[in-house]
N, CA, C and O atoms as a Tinker XYZ file with bonds, in Angstrom:
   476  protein
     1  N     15.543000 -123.354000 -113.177000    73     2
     2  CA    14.231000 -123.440000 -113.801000    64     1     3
     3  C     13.724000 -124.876000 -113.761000    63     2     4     5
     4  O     14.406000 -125.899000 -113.708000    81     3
     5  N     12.236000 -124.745000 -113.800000    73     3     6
     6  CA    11.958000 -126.447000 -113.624000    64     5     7
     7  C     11.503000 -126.509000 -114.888000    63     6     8     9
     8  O     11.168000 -125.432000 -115.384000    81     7
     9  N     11.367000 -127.785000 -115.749000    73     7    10
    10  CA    10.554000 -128.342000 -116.364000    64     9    11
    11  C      9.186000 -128.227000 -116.168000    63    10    12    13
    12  O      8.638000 -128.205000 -115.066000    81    11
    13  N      8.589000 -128.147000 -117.350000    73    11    14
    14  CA     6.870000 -128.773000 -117.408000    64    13    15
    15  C      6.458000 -130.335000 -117.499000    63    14    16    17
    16  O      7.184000 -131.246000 -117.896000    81    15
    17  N      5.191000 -130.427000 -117.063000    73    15    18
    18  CA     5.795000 -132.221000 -117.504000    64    17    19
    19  C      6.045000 -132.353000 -118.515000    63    18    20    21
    20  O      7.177000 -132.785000 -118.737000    81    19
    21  N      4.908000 -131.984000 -119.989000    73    19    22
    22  CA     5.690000 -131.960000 -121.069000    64    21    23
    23  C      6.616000 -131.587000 -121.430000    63    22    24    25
    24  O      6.780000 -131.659000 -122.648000    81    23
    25  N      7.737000 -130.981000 -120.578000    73    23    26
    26  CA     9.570000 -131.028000 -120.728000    64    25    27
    27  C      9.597000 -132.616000 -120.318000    63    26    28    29
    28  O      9.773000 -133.637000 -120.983000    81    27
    29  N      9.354000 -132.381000 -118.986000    73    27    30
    30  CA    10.383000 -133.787000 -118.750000    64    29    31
    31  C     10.283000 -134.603000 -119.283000    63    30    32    33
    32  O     11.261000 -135.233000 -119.684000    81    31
    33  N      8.675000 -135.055000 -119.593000    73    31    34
    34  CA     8.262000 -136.210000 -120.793000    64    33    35
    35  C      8.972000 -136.388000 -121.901000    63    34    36    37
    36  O      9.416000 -137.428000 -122.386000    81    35
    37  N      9.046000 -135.200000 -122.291000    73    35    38
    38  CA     9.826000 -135.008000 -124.143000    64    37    39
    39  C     11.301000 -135.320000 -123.846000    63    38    40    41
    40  O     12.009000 -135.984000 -124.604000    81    39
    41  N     11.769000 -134.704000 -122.499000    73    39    42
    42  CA    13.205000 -135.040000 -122.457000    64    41    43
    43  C     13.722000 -136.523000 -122.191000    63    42    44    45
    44  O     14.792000 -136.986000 -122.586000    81    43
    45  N     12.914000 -137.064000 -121.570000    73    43    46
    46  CA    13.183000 -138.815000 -121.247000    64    45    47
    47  C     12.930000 -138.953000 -122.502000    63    46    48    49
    48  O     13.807000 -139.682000 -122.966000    81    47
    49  N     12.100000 -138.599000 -123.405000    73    47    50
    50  CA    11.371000 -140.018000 -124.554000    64    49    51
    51  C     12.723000 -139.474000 -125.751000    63    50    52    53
    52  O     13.239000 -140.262000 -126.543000    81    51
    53  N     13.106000 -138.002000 -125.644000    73    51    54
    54  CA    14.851000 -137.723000 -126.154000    64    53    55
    55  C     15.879000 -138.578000 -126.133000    63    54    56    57
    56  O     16.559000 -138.967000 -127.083000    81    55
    57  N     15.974000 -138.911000 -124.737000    73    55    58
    58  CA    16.933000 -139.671000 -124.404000    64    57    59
    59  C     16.926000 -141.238000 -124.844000    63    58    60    61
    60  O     17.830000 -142.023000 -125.129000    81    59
    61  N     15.872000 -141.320000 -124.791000    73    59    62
    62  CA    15.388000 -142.774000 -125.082000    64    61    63
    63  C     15.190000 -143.190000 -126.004000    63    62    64    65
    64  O     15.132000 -144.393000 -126.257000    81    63
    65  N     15.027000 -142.231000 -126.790000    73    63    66
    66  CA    15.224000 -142.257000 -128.171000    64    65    67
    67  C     16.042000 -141.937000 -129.098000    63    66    68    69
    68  O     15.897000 -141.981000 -130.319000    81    67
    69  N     17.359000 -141.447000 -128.147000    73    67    70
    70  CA    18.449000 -140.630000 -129.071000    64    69    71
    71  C     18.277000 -139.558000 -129.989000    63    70    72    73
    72  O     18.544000 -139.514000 -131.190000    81    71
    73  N     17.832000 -138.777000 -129.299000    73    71    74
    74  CA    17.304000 -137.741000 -130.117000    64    73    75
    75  C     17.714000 -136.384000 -130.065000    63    74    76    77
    76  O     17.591000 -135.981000 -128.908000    81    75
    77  N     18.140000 -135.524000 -130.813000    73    75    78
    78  CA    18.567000 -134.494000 -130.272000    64    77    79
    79  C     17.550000 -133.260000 -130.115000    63    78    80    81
    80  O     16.620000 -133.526000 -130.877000    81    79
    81  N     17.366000 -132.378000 -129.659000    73    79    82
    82  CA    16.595000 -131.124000 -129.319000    64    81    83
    83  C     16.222000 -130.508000 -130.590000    63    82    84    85
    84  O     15.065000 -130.168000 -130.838000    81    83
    85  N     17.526000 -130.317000 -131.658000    73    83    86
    86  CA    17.876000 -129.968000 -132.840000    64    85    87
    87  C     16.573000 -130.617000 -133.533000    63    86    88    89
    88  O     15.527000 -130.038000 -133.828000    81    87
    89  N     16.940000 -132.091000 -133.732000    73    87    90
    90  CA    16.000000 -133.074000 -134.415000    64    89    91
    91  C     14.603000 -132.303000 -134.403000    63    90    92    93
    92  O     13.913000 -131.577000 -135.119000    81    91
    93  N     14.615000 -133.028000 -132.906000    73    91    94
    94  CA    12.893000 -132.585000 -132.877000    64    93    95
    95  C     12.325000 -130.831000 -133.109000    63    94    96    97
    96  O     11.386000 -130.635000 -133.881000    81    95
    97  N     12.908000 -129.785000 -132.461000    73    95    98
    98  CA    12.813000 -128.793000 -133.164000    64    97    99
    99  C     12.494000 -128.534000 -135.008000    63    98   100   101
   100  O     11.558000 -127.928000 -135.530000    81    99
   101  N     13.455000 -129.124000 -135.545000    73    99   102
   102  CA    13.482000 -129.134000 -136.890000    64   101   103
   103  C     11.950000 -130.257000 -137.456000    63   102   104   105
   104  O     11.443000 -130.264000 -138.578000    81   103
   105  N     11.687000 -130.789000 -136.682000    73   103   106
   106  CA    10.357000 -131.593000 -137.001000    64   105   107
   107  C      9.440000 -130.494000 -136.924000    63   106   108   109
   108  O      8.867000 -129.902000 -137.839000    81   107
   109  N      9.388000 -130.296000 -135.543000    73   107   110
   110  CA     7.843000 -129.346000 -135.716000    64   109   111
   111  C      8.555000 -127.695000 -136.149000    63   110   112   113
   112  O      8.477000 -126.571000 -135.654000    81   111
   113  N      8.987000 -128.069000 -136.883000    73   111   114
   114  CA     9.687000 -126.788000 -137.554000    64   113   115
   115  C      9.415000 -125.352000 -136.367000    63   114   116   117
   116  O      8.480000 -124.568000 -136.531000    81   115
   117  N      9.936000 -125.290000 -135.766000    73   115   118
   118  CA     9.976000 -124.448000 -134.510000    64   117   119
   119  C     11.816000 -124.215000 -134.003000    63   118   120   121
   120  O     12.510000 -125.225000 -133.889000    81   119
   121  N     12.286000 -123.136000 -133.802000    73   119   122
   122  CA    13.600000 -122.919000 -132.952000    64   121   123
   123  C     13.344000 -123.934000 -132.227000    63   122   124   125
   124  O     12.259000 -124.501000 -132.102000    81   123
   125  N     14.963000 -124.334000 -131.427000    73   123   126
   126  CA    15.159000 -125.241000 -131.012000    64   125   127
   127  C     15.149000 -124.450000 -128.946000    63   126   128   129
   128  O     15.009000 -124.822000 -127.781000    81   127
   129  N     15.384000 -123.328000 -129.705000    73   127   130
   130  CA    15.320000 -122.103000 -128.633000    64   129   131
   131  C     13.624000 -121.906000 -127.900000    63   130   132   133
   132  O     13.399000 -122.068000 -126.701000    81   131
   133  N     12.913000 -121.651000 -128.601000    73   131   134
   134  CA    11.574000 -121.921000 -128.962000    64   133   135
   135  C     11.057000 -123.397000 -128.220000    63   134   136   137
   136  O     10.274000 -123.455000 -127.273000    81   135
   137  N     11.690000 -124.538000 -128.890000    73   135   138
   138  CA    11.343000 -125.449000 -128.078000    64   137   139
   139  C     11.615000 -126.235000 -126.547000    63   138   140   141
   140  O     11.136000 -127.265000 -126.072000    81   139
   141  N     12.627000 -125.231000 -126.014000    73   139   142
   142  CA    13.296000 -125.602000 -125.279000    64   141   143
   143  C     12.432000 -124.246000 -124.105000    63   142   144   145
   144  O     12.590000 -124.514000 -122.914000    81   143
   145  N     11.833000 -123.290000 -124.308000    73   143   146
   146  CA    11.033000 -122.079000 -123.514000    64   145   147
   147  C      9.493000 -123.337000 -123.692000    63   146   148   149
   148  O      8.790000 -123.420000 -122.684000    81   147
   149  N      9.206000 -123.944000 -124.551000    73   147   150
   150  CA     8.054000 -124.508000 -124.331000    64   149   151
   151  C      7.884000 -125.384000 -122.891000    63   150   152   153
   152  O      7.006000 -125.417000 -122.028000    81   151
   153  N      9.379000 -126.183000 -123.109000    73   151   154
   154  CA     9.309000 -127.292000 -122.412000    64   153   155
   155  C      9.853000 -126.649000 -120.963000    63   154   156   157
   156  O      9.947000 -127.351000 -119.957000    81   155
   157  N     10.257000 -124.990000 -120.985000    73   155   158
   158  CA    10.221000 -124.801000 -119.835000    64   157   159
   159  C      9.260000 -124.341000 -118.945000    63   158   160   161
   160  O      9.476000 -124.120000 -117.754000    81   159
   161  N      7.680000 -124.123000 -119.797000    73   159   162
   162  CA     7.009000 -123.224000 -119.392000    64   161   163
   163  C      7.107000 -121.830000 -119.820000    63   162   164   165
   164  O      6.267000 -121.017000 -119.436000    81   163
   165  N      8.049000 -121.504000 -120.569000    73   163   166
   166  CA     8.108000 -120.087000 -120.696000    64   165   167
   167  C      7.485000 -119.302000 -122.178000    63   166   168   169
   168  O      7.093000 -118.141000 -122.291000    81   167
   169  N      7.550000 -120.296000 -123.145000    73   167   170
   170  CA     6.226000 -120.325000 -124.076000    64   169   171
   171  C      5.296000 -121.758000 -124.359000    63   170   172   173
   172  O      5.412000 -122.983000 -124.311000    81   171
   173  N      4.489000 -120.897000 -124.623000    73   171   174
   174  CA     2.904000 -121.674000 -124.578000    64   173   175
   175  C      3.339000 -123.086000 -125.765000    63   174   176   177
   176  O      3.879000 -123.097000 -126.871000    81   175
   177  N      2.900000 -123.939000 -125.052000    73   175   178
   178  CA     2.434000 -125.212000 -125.636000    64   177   179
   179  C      1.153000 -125.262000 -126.430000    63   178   180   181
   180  O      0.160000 -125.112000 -125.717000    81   179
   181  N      0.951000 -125.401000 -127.478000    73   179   182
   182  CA     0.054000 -125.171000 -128.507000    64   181   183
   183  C     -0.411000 -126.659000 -128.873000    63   182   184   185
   184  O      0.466000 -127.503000 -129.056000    81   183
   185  N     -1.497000 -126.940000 -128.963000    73   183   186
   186  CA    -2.208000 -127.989000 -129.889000    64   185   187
   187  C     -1.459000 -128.905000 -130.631000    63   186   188   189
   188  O     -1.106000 -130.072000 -130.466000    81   187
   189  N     -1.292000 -127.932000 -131.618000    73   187   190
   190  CA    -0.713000 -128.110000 -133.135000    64   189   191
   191  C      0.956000 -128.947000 -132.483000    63   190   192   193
   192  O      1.236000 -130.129000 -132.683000    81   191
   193  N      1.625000 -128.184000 -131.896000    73   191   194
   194  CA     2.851000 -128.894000 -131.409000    64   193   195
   195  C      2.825000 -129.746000 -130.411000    63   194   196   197
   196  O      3.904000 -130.011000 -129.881000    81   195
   197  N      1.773000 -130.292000 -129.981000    73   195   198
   198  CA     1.740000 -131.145000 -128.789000    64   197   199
   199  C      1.458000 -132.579000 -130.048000    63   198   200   201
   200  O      2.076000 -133.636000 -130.171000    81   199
   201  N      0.683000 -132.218000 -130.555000    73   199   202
   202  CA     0.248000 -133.297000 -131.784000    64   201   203
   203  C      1.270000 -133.557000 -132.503000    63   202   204   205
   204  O      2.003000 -134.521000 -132.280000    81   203
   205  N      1.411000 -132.873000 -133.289000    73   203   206
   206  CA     3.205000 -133.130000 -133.819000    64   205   207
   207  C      4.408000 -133.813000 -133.081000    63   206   208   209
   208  O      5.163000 -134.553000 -133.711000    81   207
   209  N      4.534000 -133.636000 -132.131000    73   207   210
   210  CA     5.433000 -133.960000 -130.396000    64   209   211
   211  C      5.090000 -135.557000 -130.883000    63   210   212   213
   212  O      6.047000 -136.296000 -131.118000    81   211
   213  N      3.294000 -136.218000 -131.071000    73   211   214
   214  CA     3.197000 -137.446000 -130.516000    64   213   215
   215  C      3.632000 -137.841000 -131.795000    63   214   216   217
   216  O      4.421000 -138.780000 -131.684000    81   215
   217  N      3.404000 -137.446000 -133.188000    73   215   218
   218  CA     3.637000 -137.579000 -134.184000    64   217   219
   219  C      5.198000 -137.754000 -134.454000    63   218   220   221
   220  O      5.736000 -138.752000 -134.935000    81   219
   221  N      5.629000 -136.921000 -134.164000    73   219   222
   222  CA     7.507000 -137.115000 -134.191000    64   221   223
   223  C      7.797000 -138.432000 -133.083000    63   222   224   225
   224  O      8.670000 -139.219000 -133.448000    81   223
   225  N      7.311000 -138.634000 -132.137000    73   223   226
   226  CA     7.770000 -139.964000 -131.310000    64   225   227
   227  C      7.362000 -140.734000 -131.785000    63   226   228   229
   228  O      8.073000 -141.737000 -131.849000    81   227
   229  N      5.971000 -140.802000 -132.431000    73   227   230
   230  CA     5.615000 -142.178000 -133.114000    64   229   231
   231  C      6.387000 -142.656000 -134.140000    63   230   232   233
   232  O      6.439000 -143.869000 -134.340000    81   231
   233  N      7.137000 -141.698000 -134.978000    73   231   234
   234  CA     7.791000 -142.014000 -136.047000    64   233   235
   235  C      9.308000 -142.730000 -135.514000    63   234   236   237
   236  O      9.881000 -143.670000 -136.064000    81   235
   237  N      9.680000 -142.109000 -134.491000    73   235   238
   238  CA    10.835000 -142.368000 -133.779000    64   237   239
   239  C     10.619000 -143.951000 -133.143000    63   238   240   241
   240  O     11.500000 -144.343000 -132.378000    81   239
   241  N      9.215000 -145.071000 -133.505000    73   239   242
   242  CA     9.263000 -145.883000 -132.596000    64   241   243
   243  C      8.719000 -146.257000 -131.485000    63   242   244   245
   244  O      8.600000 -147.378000 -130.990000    81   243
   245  N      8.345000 -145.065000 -131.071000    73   243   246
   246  CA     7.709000 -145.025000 -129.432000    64   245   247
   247  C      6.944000 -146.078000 -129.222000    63   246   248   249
   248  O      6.056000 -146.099000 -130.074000    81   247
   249  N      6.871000 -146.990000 -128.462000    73   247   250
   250  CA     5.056000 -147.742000 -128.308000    64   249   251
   251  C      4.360000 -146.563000 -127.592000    63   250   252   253
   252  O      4.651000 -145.451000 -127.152000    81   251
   253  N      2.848000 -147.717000 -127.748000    73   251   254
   254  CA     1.254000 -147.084000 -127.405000    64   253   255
   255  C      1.575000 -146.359000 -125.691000    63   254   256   257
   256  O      0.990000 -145.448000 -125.105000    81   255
   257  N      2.623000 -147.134000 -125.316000    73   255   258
   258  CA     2.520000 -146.486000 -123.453000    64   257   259
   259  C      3.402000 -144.980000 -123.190000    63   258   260   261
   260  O      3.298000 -144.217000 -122.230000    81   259
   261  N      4.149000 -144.882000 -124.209000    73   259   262
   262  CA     4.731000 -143.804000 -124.206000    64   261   263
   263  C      4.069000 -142.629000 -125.264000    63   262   264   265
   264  O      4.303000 -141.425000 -125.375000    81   263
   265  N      3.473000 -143.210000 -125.722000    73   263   266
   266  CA     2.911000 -141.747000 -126.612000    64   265   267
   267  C      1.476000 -141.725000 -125.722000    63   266   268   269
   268  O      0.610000 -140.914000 -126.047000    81   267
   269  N      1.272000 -142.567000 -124.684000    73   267   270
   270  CA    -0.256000 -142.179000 -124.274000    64   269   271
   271  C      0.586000 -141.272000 -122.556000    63   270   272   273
   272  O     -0.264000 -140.535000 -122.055000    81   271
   273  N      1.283000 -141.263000 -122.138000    73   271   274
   274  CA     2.428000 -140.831000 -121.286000    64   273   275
   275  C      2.805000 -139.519000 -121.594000    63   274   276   277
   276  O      2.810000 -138.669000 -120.703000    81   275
   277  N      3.202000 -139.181000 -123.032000    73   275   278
   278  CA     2.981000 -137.766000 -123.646000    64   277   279
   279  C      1.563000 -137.345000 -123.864000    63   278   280   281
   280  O      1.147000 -136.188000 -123.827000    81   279
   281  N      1.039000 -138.172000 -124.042000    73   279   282
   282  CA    -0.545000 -137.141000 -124.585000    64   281   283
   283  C     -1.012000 -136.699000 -123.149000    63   282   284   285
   284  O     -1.568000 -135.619000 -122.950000    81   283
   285  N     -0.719000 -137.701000 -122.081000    73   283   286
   286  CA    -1.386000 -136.910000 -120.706000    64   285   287
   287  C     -0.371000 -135.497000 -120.163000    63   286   288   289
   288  O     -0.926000 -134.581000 -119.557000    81   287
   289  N      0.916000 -135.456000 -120.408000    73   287   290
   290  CA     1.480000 -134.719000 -120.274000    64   289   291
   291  C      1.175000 -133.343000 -120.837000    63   290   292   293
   292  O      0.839000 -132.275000 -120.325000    81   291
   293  N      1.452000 -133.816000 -122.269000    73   291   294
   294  CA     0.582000 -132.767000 -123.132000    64   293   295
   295  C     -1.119000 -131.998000 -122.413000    63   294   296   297
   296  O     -1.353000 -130.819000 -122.681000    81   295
   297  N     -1.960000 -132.668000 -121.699000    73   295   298
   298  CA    -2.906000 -132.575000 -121.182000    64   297   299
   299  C     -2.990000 -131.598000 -120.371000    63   298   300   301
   300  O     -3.855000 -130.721000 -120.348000    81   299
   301  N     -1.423000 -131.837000 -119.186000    73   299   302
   302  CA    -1.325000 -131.613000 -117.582000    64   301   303
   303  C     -0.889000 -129.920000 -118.224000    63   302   304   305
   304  O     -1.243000 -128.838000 -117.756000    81   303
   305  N     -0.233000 -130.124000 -119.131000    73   303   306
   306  CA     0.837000 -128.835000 -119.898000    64   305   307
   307  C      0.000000 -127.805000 -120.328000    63   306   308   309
   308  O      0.334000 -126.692000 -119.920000    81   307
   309  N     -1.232000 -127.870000 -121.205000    73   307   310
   310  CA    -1.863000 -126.917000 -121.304000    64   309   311
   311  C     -2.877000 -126.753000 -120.754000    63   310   312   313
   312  O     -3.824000 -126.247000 -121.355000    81   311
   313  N     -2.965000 -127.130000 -119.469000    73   311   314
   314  CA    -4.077000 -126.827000 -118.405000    64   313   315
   315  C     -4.134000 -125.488000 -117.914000    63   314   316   317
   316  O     -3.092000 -124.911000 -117.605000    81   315
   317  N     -5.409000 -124.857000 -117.798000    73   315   318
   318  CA    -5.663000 -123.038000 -117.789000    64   317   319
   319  C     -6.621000 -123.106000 -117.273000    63   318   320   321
   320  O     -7.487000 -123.940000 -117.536000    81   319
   321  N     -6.715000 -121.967000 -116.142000    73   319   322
   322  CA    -7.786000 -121.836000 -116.174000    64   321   323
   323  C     -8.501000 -120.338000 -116.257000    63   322   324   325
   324  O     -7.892000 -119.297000 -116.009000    81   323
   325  N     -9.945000 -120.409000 -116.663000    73   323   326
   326  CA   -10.837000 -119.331000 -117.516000    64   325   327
   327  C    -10.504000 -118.164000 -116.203000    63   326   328   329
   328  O    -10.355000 -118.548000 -115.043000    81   327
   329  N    -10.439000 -117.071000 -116.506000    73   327   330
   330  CA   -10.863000 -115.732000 -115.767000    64   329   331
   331  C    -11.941000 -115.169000 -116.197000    63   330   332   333
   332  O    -12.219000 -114.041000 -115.792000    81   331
   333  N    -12.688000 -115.770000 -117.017000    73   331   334
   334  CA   -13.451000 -114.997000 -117.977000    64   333   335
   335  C    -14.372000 -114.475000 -117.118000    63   334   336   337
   336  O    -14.486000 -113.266000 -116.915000    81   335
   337  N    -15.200000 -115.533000 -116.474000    73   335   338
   338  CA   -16.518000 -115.148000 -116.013000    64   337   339
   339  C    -16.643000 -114.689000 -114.362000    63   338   340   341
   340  O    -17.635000 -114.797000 -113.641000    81   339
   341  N    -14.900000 -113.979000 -113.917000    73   339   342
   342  CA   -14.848000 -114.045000 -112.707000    64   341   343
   343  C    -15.030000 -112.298000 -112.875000    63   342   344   345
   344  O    -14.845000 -111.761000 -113.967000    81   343
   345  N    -15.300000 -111.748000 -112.005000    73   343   346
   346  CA   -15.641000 -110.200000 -111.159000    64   345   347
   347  C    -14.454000 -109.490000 -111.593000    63   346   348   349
   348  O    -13.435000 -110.178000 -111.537000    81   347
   349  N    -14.257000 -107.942000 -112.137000    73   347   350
   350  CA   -13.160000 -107.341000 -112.707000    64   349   351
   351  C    -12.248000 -107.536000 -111.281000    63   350   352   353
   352  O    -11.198000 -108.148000 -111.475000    81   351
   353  N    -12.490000 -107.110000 -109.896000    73   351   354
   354  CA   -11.830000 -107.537000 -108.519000    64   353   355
   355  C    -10.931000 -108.815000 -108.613000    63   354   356   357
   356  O     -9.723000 -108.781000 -108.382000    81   355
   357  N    -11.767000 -110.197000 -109.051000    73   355   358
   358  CA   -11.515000 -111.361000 -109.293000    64   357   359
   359  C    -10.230000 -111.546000 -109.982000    63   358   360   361
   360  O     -9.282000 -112.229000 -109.593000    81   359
   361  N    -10.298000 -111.029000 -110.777000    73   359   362
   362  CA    -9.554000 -110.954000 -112.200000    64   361   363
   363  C     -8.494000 -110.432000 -111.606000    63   362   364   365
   364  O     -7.492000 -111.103000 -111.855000    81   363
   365  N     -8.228000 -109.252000 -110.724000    73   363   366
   366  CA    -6.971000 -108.509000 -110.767000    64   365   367
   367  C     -6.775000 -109.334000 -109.821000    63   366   368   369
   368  O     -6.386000 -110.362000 -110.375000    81   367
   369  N     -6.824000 -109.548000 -108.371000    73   367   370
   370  CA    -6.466000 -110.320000 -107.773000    64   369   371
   371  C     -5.442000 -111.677000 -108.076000    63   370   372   373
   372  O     -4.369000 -111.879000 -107.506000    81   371
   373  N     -6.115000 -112.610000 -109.204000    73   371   374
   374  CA    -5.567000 -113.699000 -109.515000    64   373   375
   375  C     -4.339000 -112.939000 -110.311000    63   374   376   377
   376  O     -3.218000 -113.430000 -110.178000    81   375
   377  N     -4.526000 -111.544000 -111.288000    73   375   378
   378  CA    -3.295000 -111.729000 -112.135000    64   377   379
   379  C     -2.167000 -111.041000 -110.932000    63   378   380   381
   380  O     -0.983000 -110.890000 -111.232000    81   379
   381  N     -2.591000 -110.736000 -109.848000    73   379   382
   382  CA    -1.481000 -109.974000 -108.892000    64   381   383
   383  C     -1.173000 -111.289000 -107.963000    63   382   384   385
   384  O     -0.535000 -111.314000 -106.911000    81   383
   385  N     -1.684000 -112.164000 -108.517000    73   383   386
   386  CA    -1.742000 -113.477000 -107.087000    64   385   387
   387  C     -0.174000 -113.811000 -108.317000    63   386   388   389
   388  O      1.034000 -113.758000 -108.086000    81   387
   389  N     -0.986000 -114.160000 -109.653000    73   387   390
   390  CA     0.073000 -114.799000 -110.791000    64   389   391
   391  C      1.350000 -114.181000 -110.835000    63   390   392   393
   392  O      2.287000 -114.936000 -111.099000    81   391
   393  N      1.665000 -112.704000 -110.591000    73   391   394
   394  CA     2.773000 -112.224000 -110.803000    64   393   395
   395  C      3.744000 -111.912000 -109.710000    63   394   396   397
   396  O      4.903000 -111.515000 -109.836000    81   395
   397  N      2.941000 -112.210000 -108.394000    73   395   398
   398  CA     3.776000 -112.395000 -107.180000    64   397   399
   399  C      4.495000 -113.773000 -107.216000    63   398   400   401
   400  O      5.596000 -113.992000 -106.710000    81   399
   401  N      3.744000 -114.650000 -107.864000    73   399   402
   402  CA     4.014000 -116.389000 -108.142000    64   401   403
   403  C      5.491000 -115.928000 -109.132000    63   402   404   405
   404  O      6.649000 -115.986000 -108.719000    81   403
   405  N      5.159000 -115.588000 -110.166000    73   403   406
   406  CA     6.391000 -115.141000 -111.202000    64   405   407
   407  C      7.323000 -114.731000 -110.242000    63   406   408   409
   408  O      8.036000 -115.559000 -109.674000    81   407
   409  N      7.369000 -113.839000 -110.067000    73   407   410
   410  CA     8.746000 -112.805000 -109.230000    64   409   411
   411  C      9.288000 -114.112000 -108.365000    63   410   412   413
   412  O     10.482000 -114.410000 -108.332000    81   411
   413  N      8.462000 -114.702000 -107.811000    73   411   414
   414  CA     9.164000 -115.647000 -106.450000    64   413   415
   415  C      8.776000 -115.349000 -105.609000    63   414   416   417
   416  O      9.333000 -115.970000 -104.703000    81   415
   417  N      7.908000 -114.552000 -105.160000    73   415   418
   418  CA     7.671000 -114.199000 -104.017000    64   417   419
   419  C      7.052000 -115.116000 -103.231000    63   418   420   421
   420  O      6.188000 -115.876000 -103.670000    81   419
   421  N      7.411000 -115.108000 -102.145000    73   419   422
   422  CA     6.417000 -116.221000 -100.866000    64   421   423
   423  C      5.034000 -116.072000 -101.247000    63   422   424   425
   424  O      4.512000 -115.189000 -101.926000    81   423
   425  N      4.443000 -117.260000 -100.600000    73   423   426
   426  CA     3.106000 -117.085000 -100.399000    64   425   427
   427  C      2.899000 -116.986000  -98.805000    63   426   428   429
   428  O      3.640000 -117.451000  -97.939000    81   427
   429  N      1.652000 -116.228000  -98.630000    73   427   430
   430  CA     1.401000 -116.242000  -97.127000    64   429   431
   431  C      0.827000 -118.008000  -96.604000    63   430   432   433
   432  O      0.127000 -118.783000  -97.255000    81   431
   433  N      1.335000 -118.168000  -95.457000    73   431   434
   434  CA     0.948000 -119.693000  -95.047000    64   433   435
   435  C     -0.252000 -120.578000  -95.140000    63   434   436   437
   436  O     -0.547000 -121.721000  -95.491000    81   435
   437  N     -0.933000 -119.234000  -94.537000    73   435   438
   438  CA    -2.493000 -119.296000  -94.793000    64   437   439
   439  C     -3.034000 -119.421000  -96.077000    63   438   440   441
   440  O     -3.820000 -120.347000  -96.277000    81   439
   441  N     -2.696000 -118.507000  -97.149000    73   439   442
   442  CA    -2.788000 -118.692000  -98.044000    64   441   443
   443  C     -2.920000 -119.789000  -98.555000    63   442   444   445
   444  O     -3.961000 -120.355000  -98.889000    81   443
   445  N     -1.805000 -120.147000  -98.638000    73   443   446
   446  CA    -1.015000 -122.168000  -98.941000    64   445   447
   447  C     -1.869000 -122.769000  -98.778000    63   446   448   449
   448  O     -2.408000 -123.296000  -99.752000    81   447
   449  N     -2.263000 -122.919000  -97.765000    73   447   450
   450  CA    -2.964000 -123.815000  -97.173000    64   449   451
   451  C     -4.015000 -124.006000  -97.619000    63   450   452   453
   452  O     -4.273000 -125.068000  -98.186000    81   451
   453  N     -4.851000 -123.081000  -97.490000    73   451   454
   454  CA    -6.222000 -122.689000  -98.387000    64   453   455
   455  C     -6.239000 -123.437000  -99.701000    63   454   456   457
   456  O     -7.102000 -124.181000 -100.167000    81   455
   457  N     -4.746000 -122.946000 -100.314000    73   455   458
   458  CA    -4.718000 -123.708000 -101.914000    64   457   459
   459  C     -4.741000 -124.980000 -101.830000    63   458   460   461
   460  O     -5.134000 -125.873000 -102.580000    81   459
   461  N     -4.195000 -124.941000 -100.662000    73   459   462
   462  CA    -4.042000 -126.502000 -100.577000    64   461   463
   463  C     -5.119000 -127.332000 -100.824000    63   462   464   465
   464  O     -5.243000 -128.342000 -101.516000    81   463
   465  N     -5.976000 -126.618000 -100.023000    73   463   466
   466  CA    -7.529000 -127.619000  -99.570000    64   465   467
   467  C     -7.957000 -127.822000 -100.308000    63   466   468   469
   468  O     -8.608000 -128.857000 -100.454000    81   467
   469  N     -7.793000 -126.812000 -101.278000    73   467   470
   470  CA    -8.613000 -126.512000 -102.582000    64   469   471
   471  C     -8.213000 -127.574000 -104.118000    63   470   472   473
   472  O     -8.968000 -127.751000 -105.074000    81   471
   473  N     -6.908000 -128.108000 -103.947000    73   471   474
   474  CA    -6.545000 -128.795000 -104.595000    64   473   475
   475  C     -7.254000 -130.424000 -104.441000    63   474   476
   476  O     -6.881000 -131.333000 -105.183000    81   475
């Protein structure tokens, strides 16, 4: 499994701070289980705990370059984007594009590429 950036972020500024998973869990009063699916991507990164996140490092010490290092992370982490106003077609497409992505499945080359450009 990979990290989100806000994993890896939280996990360096851990380390760097001597911190255990436990700790910070028990800060933003959240499982430690819980916080550890956040930082994998596998539950949602919320507001409220991204704020808390800068709040628990600040207390821990952090300087201004590392809590501004998490807040962009925090940023990159809950980045989404709307389906709202796309075509019911639209819509299924992306969530069958999203769940071929889940499973692992390849992407077609062409495809890729396309995303690519698009990036």
């Amino acid at each position: 499994m990979k990290l989100t950036t806000f994993g890896r972020v939280v996990r360096e500024l851990r380390l760097a701070y001597d911190q255990p998973l436990k700790a910070m869990a028990d800060f933003l009063e959240i499982s430690s289980a819980y916080l550890s699916g956040i930082e994998y991507g596998d539950k949602r990164l919320t507001e409220k705990v991204g704020e808390e996140t800068c709040v628990f490092f600040t207390q821990c010490g952090a300087p201004i370059q590392d809590i501004r290092r998490l807040r962009a992370a925090i940023s990159e982490s809950m980045a989404s984007v709307s389906v709202e106003d796309l075509t019911s077609e639209s819509r299924r497409r992306v969530a069958a594009f999203a769940r071929a992505l889940r499973a692992g499945k390849p992407v077609n080359a062409s495809v890729d590429r396309w995303i690519e450009s698009q990036m």
